[in-house]
C-alpha positions as CSV (number, residue, x, y, z in Angstrom):
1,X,7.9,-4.4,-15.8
2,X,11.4,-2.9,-17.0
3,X,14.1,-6.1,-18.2
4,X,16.6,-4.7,-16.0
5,X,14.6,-4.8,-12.6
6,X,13.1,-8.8,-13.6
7,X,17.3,-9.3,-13.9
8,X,17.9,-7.4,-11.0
9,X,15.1,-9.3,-9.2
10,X,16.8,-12.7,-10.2
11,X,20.0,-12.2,-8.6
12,X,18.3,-11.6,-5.1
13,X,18.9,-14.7,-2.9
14,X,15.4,-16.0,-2.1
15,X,14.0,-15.7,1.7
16,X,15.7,-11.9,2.3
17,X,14.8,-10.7,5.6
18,X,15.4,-6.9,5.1
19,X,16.2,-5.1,1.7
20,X,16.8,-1.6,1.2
21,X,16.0,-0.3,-2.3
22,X,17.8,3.1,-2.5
23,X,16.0,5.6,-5.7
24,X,13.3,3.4,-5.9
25,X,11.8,4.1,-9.1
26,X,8.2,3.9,-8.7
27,X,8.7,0.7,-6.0
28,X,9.2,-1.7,-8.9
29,X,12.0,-3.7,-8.0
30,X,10.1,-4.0,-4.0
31,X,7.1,-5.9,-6.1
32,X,9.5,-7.9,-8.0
33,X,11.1,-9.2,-4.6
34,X,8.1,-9.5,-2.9
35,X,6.5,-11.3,-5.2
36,X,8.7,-13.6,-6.6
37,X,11.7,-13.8,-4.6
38,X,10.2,-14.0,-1.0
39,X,11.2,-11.3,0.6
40,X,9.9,-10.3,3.9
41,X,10.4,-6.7,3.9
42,X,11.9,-4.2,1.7
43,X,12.4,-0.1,2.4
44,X,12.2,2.2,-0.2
45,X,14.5,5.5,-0.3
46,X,13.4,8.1,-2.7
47,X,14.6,11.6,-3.3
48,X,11.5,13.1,-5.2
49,X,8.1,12.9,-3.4
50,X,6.2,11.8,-6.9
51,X,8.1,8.9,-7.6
52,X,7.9,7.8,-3.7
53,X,3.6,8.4,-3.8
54,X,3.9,6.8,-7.0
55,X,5.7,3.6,-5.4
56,X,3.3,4.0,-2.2
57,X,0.6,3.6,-4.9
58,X,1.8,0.4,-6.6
59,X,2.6,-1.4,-3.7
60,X,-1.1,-0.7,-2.2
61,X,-2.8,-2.1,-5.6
62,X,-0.5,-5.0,-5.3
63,X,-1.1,-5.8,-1.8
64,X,2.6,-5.6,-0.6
65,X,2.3,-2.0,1.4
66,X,2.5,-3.6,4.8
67,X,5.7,-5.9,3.7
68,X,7.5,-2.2,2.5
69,X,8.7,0.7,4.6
70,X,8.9,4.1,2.2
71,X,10.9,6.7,3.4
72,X,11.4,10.5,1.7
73,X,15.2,11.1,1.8
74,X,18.4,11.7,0.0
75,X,20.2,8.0,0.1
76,X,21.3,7.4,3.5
77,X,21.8,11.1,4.8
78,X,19.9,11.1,8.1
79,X,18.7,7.6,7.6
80,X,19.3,5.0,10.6
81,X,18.4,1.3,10.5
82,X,19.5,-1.4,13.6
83,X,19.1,-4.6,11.7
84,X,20.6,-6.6,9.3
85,X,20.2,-5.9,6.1
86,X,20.5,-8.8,3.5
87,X,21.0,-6.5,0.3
88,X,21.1,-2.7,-0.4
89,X,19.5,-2.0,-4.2
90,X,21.3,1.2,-6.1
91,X,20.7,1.5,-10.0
92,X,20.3,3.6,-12.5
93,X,22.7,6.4,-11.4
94,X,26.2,6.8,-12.3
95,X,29.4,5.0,-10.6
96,X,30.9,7.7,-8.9
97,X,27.5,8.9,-7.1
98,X,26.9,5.8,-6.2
99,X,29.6,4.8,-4.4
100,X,29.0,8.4,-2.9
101,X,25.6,6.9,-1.6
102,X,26.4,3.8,-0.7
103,X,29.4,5.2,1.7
104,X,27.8,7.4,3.7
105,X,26.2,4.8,6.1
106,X,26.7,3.1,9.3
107,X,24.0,0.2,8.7
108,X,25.3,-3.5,8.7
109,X,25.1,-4.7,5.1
110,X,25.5,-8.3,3.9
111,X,25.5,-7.5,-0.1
112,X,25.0,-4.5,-2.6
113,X,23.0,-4.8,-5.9
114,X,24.5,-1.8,-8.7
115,X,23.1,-1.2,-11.6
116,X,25.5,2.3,-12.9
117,X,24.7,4.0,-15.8
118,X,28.5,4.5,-16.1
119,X,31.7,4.8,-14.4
120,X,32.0,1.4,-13.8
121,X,35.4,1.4,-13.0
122,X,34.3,3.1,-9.7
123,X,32.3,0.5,-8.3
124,X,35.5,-2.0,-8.6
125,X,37.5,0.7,-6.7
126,X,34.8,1.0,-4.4
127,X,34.9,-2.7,-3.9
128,X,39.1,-2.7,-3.7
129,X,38.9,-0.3,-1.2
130,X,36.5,-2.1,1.4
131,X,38.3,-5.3,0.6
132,X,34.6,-6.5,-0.7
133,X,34.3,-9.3,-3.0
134,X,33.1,-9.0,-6.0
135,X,30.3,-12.1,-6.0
136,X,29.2,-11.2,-9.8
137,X,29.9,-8.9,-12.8
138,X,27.3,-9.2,-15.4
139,X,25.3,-7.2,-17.6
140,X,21.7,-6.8,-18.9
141,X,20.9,-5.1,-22.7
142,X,17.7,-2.9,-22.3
143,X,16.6,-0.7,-25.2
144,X,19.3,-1.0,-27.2
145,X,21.8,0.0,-23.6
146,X,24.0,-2.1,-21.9
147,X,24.2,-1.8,-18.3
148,X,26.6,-3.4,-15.8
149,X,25.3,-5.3,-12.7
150,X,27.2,-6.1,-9.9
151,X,26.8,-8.3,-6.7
152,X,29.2,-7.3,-3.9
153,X,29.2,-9.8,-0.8
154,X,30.6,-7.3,2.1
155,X,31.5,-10.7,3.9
156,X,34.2,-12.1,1.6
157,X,37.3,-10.2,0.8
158,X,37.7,-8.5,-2.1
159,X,39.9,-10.5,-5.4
160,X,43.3,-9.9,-6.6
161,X,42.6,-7.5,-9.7
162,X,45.5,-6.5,-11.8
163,X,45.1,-3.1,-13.1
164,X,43.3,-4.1,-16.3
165,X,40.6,-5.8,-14.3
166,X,39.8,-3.0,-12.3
167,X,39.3,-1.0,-15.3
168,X,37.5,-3.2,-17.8
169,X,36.4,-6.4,-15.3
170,X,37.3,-9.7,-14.2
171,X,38.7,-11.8,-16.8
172,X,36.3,-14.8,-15.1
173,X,32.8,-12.4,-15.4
174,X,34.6,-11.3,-19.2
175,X,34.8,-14.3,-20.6
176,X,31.5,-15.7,-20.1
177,X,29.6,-12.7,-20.9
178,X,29.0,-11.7,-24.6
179,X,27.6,-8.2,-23.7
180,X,30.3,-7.2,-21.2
181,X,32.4,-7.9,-24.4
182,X,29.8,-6.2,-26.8
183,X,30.0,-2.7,-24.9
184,X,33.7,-2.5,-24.4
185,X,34.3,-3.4,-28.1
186,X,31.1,-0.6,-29.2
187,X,33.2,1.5,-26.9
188,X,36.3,1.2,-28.9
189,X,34.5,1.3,-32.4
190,X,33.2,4.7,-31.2
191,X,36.7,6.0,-30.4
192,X,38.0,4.8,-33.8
193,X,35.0,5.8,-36.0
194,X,35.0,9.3,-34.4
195,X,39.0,9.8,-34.7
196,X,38.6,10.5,-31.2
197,X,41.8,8.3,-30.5
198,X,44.0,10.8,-32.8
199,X,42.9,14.3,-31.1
200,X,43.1,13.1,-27.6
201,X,46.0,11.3,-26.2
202,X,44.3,9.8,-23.1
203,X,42.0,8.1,-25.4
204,X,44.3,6.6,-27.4
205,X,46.3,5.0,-24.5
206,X,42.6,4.3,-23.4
207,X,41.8,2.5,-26.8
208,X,45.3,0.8,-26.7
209,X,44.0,-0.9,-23.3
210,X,40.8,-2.0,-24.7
211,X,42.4,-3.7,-27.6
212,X,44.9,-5.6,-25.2
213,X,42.5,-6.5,-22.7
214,X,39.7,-7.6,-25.6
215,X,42.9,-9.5,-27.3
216,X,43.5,-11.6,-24.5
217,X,40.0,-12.5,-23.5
218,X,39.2,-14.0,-27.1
């Protein structure tokens, strides 16, 4: 089982009536709340008809199949659903196509669960925009890459970020996270080691804002 879905997994409130696991990757993180959180029911969404058998496949050897719903499709085009559902699951794509999936529905969603690959910054607009609050900000290291996590409660309005926040995170998440700190500071090193800084202009103002931002979250 991959780090990142067992820390995915953990941040799932226990007792979930309905989960929604969108690119399901094989139906690992459907196990992991199945098993160990208690969830009643998860559907999986996958794109490519491999990973989906695959998933289909792994659920039946672990005796979850009838607690899972698996569904061919691209995110939530053409998909409808009439009940609550406790938490959508989107990881392992990047920010902005994310919030692209997660948009286009009409379902009634309690909380989200993203893991990007990148573009973080767009999930915390994302979040702005719908006046969601952002219930966590962490990360999880897996082979040697950091990955951001957040938990976004749909229910509670979104907080009062200043623009340095929306770019780099919450001061509160910040500060009590070493490897939220640990990929914005490799982030910087990489801008200064390749001189990248000095032949773009955007990256220097961009580098400039890191070193604030790290400088007053000592």
């Amino acid at each position: 089982m991959s780090k990142r879905i067992d820390f995915l997994s953990d941040l799932v409130d226990k007792g979930c009536n309905l989960i929604i696991d969108v690119g399901s990757d094989h139906a690992q993180f459907a196990i992991n709340v199945l098993s160990k959180r208690g969830a009643k029911h998860v559907i999986n969404i996958e794109k490519n008809n491999g990973p989906l058998t695959s998933g289909i496949t792994n659920l039946s050897n672990s005796e979850l199949i009838d607690k899972t719903t698996n569904v061919l499709g691209d995110g939530f085009s053409n998909f409808k659903c009439d009940k609550l559902v406790d938490l959508v699951n989107v990881s392992g794509l990047g920010g902005k196509l994310i919030c692209e999936i997660i948009t286009n529905n009409n379902l009634a969603i309690k909380k989200y669960l993203l893991c990007p690959n990148n573009n973080e910054v767009a999930i915390r607009e994302w979040a702005k925009l719908n006046n969601y609050h952002i219930e966590i900000e962490t990360a999880v290291e897996e082979n040697d890459i950091i990955y951001h996590v957040f938990l976004i409660d749909t229910h509670a309005p979104f907080d009062n970020y200043d623009e340095y926040e929306i770019e780099f995170g919450a001061r509160q998440f910040f500060s009590e996270n070493k490897l939220l700190r640990k990929k914005l500071e490799a982030s910087l090193i990489h801008i200064k080691d390749k001189g990248l800084d000095k032949l773009n202009p955007q990256l220097h103002k961009y580098a400039e804002r890191i070193m604030v931002y790290l400088n007053e979250n000592k």
